[in-house]
N, CA and C of each residue as an Amber inpcrd file, in Angstrom:
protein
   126
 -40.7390000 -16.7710000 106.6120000 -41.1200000 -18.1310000 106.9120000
 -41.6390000 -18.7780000 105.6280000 -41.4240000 -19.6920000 105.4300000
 -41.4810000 -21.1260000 104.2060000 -41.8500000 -22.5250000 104.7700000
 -43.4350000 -22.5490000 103.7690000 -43.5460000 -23.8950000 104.1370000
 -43.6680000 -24.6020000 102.6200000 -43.2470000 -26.2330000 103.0640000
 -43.5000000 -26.9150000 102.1630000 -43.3890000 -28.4270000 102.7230000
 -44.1470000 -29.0910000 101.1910000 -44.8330000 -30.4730000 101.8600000
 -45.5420000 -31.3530000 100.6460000 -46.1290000 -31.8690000 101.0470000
 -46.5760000 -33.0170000 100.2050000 -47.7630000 -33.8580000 101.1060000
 -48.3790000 -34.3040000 100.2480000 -49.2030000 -35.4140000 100.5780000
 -49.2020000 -36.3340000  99.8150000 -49.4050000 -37.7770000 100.8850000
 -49.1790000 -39.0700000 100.4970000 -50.5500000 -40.0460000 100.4490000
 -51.2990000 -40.1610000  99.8570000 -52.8880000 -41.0080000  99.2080000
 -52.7530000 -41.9700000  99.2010000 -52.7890000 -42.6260000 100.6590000
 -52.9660000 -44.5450000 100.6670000 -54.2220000 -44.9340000 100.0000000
 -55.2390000 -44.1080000 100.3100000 -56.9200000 -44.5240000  99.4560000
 -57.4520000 -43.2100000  99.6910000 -58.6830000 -43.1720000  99.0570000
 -59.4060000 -42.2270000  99.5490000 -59.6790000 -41.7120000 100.8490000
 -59.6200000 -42.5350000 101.5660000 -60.1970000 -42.2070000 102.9170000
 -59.0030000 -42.2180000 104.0320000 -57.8130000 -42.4120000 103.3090000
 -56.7000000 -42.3610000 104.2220000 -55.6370000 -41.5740000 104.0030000
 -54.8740000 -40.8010000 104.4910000 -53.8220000 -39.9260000 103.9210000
 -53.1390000 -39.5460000 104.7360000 -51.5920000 -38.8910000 104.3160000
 -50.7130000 -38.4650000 105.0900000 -50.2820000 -37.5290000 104.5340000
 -50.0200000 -35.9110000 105.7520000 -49.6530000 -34.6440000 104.9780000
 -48.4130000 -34.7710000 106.0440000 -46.9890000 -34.5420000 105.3770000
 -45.6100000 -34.2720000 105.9130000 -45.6080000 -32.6190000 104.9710000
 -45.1550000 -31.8560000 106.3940000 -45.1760000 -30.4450000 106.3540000
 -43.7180000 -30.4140000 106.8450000 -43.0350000 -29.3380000 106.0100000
 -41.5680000 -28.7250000 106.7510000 -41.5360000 -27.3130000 106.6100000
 -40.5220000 -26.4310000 107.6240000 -40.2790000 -25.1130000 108.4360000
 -39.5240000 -24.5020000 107.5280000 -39.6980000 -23.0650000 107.3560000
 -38.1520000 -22.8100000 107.1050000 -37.9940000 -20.9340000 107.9280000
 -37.2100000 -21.0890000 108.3610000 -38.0600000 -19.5010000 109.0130000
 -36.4780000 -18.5550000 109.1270000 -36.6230000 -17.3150000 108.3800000
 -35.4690000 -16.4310000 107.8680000 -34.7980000 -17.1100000 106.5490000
 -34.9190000 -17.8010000 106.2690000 -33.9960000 -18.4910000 104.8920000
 -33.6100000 -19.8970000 105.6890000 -33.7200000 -20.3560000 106.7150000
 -32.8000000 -21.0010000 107.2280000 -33.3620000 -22.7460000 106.9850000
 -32.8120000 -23.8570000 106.9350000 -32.8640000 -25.0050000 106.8290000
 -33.9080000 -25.2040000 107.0660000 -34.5980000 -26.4040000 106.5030000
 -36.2640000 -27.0070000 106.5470000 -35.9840000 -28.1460000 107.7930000
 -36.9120000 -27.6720000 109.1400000 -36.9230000 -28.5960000 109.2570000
 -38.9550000 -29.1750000 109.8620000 -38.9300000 -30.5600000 110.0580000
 -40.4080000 -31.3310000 110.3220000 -41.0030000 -30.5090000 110.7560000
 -42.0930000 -29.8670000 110.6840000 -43.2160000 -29.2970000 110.8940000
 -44.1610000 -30.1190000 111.5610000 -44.6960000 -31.5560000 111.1530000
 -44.8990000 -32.3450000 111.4280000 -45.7840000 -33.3770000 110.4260000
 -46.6620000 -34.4110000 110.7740000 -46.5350000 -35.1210000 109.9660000
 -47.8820000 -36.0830000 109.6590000 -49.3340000 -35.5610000 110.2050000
 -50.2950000 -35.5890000 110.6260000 -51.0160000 -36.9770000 109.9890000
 -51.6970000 -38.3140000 110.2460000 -52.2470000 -38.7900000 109.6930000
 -53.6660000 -38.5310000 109.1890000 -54.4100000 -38.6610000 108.5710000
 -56.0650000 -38.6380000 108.4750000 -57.0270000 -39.9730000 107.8050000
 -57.4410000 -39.5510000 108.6620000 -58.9340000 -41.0100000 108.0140000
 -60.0440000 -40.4450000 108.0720000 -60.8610000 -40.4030000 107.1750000
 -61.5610000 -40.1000000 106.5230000 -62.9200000 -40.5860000 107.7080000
 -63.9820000 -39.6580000 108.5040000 -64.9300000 -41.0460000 109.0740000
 -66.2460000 -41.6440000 108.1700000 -66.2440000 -42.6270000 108.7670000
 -67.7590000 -43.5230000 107.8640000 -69.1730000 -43.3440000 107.8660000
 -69.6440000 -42.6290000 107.0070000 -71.2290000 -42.3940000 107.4850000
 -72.0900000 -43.3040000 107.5060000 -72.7040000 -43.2260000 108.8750000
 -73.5520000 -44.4550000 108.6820000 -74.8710000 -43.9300000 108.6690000
């Protein structure tokens, strides 16, 4: 099994991780694609 991916940095406090599969050698596919926000301390 093989993963790979990237993350994408709208700002600090916002981001996007796109993850993909690969399992026996075989084609990558979406893993999925999770947003995050960061929360605000008040």
């Amino acid at each position: 099994m093989k993963l790979k991916g990237k993350t994408l940095m709208l700002s600090p406090a916002h981001y996007r991780l796109q993850v993909q599969i690969s399992v026996d050698g075989g084609p990558y596919t979406n893993f999925g694609s999770p947003w995050f926000r960061k929360a605000e301390v008040k």
